[in-house]
C-alpha positions in Angstrom: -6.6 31.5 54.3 -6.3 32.0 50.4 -9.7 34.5 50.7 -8.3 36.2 53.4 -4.9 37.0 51.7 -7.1 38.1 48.6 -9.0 40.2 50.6 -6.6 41.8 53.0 -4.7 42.6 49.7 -7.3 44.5 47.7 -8.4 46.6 50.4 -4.7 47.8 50.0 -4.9 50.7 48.3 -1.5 50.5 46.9 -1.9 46.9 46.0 -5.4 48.1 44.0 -4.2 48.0 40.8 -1.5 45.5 41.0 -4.5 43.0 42.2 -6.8 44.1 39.4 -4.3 42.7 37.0 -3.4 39.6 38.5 -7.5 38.7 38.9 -7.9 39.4 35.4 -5.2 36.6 34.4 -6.6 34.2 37.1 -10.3 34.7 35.0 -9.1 34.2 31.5 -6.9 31.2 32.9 -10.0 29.3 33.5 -10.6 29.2 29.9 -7.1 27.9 28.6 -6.7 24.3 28.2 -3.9 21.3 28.3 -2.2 23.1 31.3 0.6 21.3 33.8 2.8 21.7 36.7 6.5 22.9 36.7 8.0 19.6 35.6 10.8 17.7 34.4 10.0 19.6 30.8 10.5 23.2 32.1 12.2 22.4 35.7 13.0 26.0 36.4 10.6 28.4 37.8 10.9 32.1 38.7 8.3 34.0 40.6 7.7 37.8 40.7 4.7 39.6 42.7 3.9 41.4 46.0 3.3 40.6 49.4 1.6 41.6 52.8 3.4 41.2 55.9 1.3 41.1 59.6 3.2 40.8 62.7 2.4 39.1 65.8 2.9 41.5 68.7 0.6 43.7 70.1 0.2 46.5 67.9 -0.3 44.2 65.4 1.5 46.1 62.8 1.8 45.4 59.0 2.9 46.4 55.9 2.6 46.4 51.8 5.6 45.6 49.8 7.2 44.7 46.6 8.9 42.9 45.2 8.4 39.0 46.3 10.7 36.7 44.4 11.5 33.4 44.3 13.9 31.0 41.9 12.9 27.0 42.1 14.2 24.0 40.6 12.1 21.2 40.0 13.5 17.7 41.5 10.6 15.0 40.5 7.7 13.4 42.2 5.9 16.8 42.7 9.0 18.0 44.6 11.0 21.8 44.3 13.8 23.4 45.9 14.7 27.0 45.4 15.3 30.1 47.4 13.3 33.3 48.0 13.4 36.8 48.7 10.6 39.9 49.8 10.7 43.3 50.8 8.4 45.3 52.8 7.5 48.2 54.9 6.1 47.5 58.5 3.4 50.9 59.0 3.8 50.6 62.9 7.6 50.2 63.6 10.7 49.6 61.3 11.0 51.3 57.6 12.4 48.2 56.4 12.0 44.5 56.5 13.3 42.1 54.2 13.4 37.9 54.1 15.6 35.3 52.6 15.2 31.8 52.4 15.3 28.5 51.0 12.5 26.8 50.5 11.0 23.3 49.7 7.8 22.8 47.6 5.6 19.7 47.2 2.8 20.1 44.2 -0.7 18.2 45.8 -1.9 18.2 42.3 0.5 17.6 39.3 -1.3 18.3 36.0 -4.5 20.9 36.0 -5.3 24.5 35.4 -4.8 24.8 39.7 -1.9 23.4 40.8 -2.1 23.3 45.0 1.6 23.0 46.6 2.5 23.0 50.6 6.2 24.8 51.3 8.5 25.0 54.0 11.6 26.5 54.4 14.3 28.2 57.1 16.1 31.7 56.1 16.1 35.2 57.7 13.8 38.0 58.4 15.3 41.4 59.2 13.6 44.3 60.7 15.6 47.6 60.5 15.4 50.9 62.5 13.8 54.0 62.1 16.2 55.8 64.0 19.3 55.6 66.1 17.4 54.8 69.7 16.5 51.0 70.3 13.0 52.2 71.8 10.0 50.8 69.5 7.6 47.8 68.9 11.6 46.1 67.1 14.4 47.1 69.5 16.5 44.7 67.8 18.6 45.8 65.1 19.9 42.1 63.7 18.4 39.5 61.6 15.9 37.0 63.2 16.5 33.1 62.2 12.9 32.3 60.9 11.2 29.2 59.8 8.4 28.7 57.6 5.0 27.0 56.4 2.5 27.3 54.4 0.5 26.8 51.6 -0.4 27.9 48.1 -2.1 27.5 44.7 -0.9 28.1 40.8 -3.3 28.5 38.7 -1.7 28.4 35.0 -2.4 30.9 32.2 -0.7 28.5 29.8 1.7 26.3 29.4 4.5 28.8 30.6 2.5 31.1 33.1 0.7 30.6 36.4 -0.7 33.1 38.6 0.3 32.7 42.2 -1.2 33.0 45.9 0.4 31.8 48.9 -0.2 32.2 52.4 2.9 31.5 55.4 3.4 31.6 59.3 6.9 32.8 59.8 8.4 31.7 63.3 11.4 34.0 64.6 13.6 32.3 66.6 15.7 35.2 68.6 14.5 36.8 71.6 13.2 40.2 70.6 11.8 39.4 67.2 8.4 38.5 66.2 6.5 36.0 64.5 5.1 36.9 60.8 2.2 36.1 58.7 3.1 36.6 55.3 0.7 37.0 52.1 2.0 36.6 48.3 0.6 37.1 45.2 1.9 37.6 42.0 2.6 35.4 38.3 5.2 32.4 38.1 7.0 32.0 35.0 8.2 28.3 33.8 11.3 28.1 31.6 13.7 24.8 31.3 15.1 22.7 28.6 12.6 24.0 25.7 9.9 22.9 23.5 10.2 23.8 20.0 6.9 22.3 18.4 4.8 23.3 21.7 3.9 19.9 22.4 4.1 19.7 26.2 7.3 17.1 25.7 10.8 19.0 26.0 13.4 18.8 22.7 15.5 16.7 24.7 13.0 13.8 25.2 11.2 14.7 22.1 11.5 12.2 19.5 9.8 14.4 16.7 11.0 17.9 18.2 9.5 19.8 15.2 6.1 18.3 15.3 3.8 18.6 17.7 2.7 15.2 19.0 1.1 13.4 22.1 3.1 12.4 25.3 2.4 8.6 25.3 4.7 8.8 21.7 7.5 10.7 23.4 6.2 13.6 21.2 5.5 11.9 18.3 1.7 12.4 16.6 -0.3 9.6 15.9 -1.8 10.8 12.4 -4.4 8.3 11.7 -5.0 7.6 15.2 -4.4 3.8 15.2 -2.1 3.4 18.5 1.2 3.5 16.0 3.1 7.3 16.1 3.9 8.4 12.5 7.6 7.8 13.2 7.2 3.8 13.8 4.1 3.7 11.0 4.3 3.2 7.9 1.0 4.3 6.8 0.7 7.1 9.1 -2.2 8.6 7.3 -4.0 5.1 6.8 -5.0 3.1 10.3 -3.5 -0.2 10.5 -2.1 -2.7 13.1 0.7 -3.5 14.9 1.5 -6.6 13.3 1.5 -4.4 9.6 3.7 -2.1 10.8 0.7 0.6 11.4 -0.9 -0.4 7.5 -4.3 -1.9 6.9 -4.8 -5.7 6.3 -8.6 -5.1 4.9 -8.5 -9.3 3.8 -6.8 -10.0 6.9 -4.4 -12.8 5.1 -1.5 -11.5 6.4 -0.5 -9.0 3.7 -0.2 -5.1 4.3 -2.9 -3.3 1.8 0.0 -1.6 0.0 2.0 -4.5 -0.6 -1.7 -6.6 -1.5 -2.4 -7.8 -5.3 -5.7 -8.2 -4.1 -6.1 -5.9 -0.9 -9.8 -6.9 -0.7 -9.7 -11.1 -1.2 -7.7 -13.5 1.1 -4.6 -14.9 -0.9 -1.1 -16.3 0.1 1.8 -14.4 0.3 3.4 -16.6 -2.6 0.5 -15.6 -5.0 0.9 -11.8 -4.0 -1.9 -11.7 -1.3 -3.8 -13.1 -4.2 -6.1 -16.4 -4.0 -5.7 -19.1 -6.3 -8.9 -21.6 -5.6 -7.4 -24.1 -8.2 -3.9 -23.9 -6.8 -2.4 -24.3 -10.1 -0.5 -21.1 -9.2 -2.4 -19.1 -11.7 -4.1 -15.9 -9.3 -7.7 -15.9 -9.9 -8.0 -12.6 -11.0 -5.8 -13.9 -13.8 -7.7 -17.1 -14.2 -9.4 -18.1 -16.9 -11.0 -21.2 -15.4 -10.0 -20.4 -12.0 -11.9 -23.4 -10.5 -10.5 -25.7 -12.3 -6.9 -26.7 -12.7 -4.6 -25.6 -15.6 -1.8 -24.2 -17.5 0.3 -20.9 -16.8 0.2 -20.6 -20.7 -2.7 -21.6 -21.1 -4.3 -18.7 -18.9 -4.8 -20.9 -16.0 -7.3 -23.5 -17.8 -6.3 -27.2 -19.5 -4.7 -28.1 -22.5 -7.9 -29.7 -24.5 -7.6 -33.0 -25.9 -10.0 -33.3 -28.6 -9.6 -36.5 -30.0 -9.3 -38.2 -26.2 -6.1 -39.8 -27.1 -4.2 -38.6 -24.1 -2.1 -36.3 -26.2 -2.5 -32.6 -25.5 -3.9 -30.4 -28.7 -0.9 -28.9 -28.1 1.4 -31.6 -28.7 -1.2 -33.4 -31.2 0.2 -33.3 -34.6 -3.2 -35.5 -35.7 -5.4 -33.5 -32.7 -9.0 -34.6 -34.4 -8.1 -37.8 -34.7 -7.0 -40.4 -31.9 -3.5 -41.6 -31.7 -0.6 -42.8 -29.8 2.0 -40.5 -27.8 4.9 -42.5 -29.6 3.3 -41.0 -33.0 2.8 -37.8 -31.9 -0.7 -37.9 -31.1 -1.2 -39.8 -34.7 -2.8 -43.5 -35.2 0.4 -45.5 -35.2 1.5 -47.6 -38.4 1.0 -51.2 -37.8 5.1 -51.6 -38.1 4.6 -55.5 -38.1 1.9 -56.2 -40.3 3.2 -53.7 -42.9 6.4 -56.1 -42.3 4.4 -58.7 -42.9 2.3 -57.7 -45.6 5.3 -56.5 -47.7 6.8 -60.0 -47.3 6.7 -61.6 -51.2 5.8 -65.1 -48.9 2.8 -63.5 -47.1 0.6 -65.5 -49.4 -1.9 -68.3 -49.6 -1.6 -70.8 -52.8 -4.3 -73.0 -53.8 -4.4 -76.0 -56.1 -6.2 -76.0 -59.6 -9.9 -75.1 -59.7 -9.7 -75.1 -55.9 -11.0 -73.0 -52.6 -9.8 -74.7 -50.4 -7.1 -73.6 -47.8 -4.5 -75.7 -46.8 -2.2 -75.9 -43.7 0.2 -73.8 -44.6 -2.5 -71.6 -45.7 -3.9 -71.8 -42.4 -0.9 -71.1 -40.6 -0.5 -67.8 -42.6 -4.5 -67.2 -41.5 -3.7 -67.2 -37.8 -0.7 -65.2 -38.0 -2.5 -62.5 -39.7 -5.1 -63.1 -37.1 -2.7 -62.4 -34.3 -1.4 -58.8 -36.1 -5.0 -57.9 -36.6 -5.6 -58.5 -32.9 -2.5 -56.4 -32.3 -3.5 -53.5 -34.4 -7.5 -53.4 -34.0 -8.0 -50.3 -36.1 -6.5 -52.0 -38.9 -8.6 -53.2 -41.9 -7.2 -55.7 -44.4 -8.6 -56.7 -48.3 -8.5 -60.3 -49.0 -7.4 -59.9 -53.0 -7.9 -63.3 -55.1 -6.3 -64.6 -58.2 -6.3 -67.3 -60.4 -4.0 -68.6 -63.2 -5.2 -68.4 -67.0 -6.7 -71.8 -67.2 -10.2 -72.4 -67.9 -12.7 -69.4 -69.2 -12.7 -65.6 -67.9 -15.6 -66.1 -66.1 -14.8 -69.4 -64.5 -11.2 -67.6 -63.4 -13.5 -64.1 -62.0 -15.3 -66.6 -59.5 -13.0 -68.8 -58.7 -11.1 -66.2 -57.6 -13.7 -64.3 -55.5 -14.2 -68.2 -53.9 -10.6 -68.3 -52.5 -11.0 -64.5 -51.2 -14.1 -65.7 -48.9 -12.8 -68.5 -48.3 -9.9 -67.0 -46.4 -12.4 -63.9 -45.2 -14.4 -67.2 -44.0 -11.3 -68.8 -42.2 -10.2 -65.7 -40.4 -13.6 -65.1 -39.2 -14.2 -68.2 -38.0 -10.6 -67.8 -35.7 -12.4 -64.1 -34.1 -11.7 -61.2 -36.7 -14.4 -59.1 -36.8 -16.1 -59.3 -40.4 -16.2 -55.7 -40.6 -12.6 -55.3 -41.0 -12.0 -57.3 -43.9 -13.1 -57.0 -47.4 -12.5 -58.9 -50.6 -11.6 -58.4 -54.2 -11.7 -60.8 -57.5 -9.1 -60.1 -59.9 -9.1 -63.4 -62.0 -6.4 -64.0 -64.3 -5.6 -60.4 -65.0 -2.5 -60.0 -62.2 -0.6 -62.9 -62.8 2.6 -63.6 -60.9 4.8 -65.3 -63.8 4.7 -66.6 -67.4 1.1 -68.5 -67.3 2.4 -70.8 -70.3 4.5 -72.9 -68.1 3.0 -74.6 -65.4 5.1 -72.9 -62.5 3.7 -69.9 -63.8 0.7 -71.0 -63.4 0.9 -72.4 -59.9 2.1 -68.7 -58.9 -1.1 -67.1 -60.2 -3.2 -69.0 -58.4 -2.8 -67.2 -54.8 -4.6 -64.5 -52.5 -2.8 -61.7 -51.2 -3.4 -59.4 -48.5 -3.7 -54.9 -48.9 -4.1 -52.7 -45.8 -7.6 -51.2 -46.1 -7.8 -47.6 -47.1 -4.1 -47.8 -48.2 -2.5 -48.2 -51.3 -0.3 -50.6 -50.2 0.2 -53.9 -51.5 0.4 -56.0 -48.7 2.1 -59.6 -50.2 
């Protein structure tokens, strides 16, 4: 029916030129793209063109006019309502005839460079006289109530123009009218609410109205094409994920590249997206010895502790040499036996000419023991004496004999020989007046010193 109407049109020679025009925008249409039906974006559509006119009756008259018009409305799901009017000029009987009507339209198709659409309506055609007498092919001089069908096809030149051909059996209803098959053709122009960035999504339900964007964003553009529109991204030029707010995770530890220490190794959100393998919240990239426990001031690696003493370098005040905590990292003093060293009766008498140690002597022997036990990295001097009686000589060895005698005794009760040395002083450190025999007695003694120290230890 389409080919016909095209046909039957251009072999109007009035319509020649008017068709020539029309074809030319139906080519180039074929090479425009993104194209779509009247819709809710531009709901209004008005139509302009020509039309051909045959009617049904026995002298099969027609005609050529202009113009064909037509306002629609769009309503949804394919569906438009509107109302139409055409002129024309029937060659065989009356000089005029005119229709209006309302009309419904369905689009087939809804998106596409050819848009199909079926129509109906119910209006008025009107066939007027050529003269006063009522003889002729129309002898009625009033309207005729018509219905309508038909079918047509809009092929779009862009996003606001369509060309237009439609084809329509016209069914009079009064007595002495005719039935009509009507032919239109012309160009449909869309118009509604308005699209200011040319997107194909109208201002009104555009989210981003001054940029063009895609459809499934409510006309928002989707930059870096990762399923996120610009306006919801916040790396629109970067692909990302939902879950990052549209920014790349490139570890995947959780942590948005931009807001990533360390964008390219798993961390914790606590360490910056940085990992810390030693967990002693030093980052590695920071991390001295980043596999192996340490200090924040330290630059993530341990204290050392030099002299193994348990007392961090840091804290050592004697660091190369091993001590107690209590003395600052320094060998603690032996409190007791300096106590008991410094006591005036911390001493072993003997009797004249004698080497022998008696029990007080070894009382004082095991006491010392038991402080030399308590301080094992003590070392003492066994110092002996002896009074002025008998020769130099004699007093020189006798006094070595009651140094090694008690180096002999405190041996034998588990001291370790190699902590305890002796000295022989003879009679040249006597205690008191060695004329008198009390002085005497006094001078004939050993004492203890602290090895190493210069410390009388009495």
């Amino acid at each position: 029916m389409l080919v016909f109407t095209i046909f039957a049109v251009y072999n109007n020679y009035k319509m020649k030129k008017y068709l020539t025009l029309v074809l030319a925008l139906v080519a180039w249409t074929f090479t425009s793209n993104n194209l779509t039906a009247q819709t809710a974006e531009n709901p209004w559509a008005i139509a302009i063109g020509a039309n051909i006119v045959s009617i049904d009756d026995a002298e099969k008259g027609s005609g050529f006019g202009v113009p064909a018009l037509s306002l629609t409305r769009y309503l949804g799901g394919g569906f438009s309502i509107g109302a139409q009017y055409s002129a024309n000029s029937i060659d065989k009987s009356a000089e005029d005839y005119y229709t209006v009507d309302g009309v419904v339209k369905f689009n087939i198709v809804k998106e596409g460079k050819v848009i199909p659409y079926l129509f109906a309506g119910y209006g008025l055609s009107n066939f007027g006289e050529k003269n006063s007498s009522k003889e002729g092919t129309f002898p009625s001089t009033t309207a005729a109530r018509t219905s309508h069908g038909g079918a047509g096809v809009n092929i779009r030149l862009n996003d606001k123009w369509a060309a237009n051909l439609s084809t329509s059996m016209r069914n009079a209803s009064e007595k002495n009218s005719s039935n009509q098959m009507q032919h239109v053709i012309g160009v449909t122009y869309l118009f509604g609410t308005g699209d200011s960035d040319g997107d194909g999504v109208n201002d009104k339900k555009d989210v981003c109205p001054d940029v063009p964007g895609l459809k499934e964003f409510d006309g928002c553009p989707d930059t870096d094409g990762d399923g996120i529109p610009d306006n919801k991204d916040s790396c629109p030029e970067e692909a990302g994920t939902a879950e990052m707010n549209g920014c790349p995770d490139s570890d995947g530890d959780g942590i948005a590249d931009q807001e990533d220490a360390c964008p390219d190794a798993a961390g914790s959100a606590e360490m910056g997206g940085c990992p810390d393998s030693d967990g002693d919240t030093v980052v590695d990239k920071d991390d001295k010895c980043p596999n192996e426990a340490g200090a924040v001031g330290n630059d993530g690696c341990p204290w050392p502790d030099t002299d193994g003493d348990g007392v961090l370098d840091k804290d050592d005040l004697c660091p190369d040499e091993a001590g107690v905590a209590e003395n600052g990292g320094c060998v603690a003093e032996p409190v007791k036996l300096i106590e008991f060293l410094a006591d005036s009766n911390s001493k072993i008498y003997f009797n004249v000419s004698s080497t022998k140690i008696n029990s007080d002597g070894e009382a004082m022997v095991m006491k010392l023991k038991a402080l030399l036990d308590e301080y094992s990295d003590v070392n003492i001097v066994i110092e002996g004496h002896a009074s002025e009686d008998g020769s130099e000589k004699y007093n020189m060895k006798i006094s070595q004999g009651r140094a090694d005698a008690v180096k002999a005794a405190l041996e034998a009760a588990g001291v370790d020989s190699s902590r305890i040395s002796t000295k022989a002083f003879g009679e040249s450190k006597p205690l008191g007046d060695n004329s008198t025999w009390k002085g005497r007695e006094a001078s004939r003694r050993v004492e203890f010193n602290r090895g190493g120290v210069e410390i009388k230890i009495d």
